[in-house]
N, C-alpha and C positions, 0 to 999 in steps of 0.2 A: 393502521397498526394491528398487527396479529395478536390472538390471546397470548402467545407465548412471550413476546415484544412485552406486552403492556406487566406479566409475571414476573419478566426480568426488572422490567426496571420498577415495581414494586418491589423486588428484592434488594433492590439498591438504595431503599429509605426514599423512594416515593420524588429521586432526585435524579435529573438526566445532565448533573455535571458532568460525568464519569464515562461516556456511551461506549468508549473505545476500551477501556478498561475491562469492560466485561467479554470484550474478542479476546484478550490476553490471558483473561480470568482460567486457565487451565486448572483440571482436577484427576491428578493421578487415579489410575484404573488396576487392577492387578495385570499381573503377564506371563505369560505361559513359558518365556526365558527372562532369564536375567541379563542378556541382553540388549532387549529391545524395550523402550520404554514406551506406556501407553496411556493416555490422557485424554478426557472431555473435555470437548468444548463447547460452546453454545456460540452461532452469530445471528444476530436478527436480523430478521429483514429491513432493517435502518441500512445494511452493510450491502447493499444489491445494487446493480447496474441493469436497468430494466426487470424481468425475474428472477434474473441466479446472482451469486455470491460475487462480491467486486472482487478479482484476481487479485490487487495490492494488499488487501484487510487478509485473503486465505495463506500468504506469503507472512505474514503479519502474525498472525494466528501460529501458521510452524513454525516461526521465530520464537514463539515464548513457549514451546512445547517443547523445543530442543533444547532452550536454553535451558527450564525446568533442568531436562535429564541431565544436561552436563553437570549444572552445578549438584544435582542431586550424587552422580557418581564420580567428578572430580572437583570437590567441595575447591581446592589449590588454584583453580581454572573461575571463579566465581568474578575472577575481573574481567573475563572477556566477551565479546558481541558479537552477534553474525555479520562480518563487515563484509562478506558476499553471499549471496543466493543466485543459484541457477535453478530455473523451476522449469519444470512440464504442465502442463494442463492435459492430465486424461480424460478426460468432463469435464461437467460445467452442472458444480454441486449446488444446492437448494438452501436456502435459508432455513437453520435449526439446528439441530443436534449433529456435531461431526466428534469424529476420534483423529487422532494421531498417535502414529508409532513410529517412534523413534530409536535411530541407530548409530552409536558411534565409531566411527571410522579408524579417525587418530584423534589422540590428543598429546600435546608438545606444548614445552612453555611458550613458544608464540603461536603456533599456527594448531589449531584443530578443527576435525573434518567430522559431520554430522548430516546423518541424512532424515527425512522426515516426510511421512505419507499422510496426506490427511485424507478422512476414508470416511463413507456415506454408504450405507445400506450394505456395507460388507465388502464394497467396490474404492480401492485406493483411485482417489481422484487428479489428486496435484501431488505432484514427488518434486522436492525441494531438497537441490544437495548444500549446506553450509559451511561456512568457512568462518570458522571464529577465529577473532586475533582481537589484540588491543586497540580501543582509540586511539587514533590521533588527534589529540583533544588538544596542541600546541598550537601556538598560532601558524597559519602558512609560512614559506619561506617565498612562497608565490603565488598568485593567483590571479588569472585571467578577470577582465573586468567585464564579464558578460551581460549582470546585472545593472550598469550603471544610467540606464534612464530607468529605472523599473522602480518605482516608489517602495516604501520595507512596509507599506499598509497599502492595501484598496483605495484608491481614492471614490469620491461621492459619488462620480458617473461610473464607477466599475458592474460590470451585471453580475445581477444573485443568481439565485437556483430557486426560489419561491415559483411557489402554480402558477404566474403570469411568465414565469421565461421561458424559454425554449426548450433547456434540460430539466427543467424542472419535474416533469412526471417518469423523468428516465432517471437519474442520479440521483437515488434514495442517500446516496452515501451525504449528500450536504444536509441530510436533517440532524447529522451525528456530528458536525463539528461546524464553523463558520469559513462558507465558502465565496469566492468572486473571482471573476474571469472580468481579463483584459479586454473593452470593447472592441479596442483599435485594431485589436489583429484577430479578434473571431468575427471574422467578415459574414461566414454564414450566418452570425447571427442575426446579420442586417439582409441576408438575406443576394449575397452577391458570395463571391469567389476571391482568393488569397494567397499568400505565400501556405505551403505546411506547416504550420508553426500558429503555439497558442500561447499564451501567459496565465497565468492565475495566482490566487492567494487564498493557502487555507489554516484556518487555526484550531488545533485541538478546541474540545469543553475545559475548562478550569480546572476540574478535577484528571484528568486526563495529562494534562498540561503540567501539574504538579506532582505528578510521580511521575517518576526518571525511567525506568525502566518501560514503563508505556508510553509516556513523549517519544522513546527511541523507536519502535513497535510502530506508531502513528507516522513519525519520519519514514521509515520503512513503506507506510501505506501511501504516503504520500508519492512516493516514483511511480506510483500508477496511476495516478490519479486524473490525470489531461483526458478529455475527449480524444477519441481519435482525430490529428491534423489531417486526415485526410476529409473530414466535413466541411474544409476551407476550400477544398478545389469540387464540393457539390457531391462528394460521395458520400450517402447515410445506407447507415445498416448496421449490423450487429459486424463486429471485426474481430472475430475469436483471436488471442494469443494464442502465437504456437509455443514462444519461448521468450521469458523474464529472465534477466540477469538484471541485479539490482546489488550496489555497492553502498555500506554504511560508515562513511568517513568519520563524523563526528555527534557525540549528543549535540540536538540542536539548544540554541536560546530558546527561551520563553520568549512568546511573540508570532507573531505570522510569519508562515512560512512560503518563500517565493517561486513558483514554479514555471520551467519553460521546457515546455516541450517543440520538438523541431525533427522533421524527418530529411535523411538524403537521399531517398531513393523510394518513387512508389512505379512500382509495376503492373502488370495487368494481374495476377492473381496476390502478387504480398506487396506487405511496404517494412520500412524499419521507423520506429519513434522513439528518440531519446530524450530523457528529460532531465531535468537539475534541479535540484531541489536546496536553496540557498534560506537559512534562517536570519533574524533580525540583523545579523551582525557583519552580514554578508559573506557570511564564511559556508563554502558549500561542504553538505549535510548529507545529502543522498544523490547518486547517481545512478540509472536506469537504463539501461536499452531493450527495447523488444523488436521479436518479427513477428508480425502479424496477418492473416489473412484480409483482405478483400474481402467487401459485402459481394454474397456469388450474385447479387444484381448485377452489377458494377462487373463481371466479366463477360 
């Protein structure tokens, strides 16, 4: 834990219910237009995939920085969520102090458009274009039963992220919420080869979990969350994203949230991996696709 890690959450009453909260935790900046709106933010290094920033949490992060602005400058619009993100990765920013500035596009009683730069050392890193509209927070009129051997909890044998497992000194992100991955289908983790395709289970902290606006935020973090499927067919390495699109259907339930990632296509320099993100109630929550590079081993 960093000094600044351990500052933060002494500022938070000495209490690590909340961890994801403080990614959201945005603080208006002045701005040199009216506008573009600009905002602090802080992520610890709890929020890293080996040493830079886990791409779902920085997606995450300009989600509450746009929302900030819209509701800031269309108070009338305060009902609606980024139910799409397209993101770029221009780097691959650092655990600490980031900005966002923020821009909006349109705004329309159902559909408005927002873009948002988060920006390290004076350099915009990740540029996320938004698309706000309202929940569809009815119940479906359909839905594919994708989920239906997948337990709504971890069961006993599901593996953790603790120092004895495999990801454990790489996915700092499970010290910030309760995480488990499906044995049966992370075959590298036995150490053999597999279809593309992972499962897992993760659940906000309590405090996190109990404000609404950060469960949503966390849902969001959650379509990135999967190892890359391609560590099933023996390929490790860093797998930079080129490009997130991630869709937000609904607030989830309280409870664990079920995840399955699955690619159709891995080539010799990229692959595609989609994932879903189904809450307690089995009603799907978040949807994800990225294209990502190959470890340049692996070419």
């Amino acid at each position: 834990m960093t000094e600044a890690t351990a500052q933060a959450r002494t500022a938070a009453g000495g209490s690590d219910t909340a961890p994801f909260g403080r990614v959201c935790a945005v603080t208006e900046l002045p701005s040199d237009t009216a506008d573009i709106g600009r905002y602090r933010g802080f992520i610890e290094d709890t929020w890293t995939i080996g040493p830079k920033l886990h791409g779902g949490t920085m997606v995450a992060g300009s989600a509450a920085a746009a929302t900030r602005w819209l509701r800031r400058t269309a108070p009338a619009l305060e009902g609606m969520f980024p139910i799409a993100a397209s993101t770029d990765f221009l780097g691959a920013p650092d655990p600490g102090e980031v900005e966002y500035a923020v821009h909006i596009r349109k705004t329309g009683r159902q559909i408005s458009l927002v873009e948002a730069d988060l920006v390290q050392h004076g350099r915009a890193l990740v540029h996320t274009t938004f698309t706000f509209g309202h929940l569809d927070d009815t119940p479906p009129a359909y839905a594919a039963d994708t989920f239906a051997d997948m337990p709504v909890a971890p069961p006993a044998d599901a593996l953790g992220y603790g120092a004895e497992a495999p990801m454990g000194d790489i996915v700092h992100v499970a010290h910030g919420a309760s995480m488990r991955m499906d044995g049966e289908w992370a075959r590298f983790a036995a150490g053999e080869q597999g279809a593309p395709r992972l499962r897992l289970w993760i659940r906000p902290r309590p405090g996190d979990e109990q404000d609404d606006d950060v469960a949503i935020y966390f849902a969001l973090m959650a379509g990135d969350i999967s190892p890359p499927v391609t560590m099933n067919r023996g390929v490790f390495g860093w797998a930079p994203t080129v490009q997130l699109t991630t869709y937000l259907r609904r607030r989830p339930a309280p409870g664990w949230l079920r995840v399955v990632a699955t690619s159709t296509q891995i080539g010799k320099r990229m692959f595609d991996e989609d994932q879903v993100v189904i809450d307690a109630t089995g009603t799907v929550v978040v949807q994800s696709r990225q294209l990502a590079l190959l470890p340049q081993s692996s070419w």
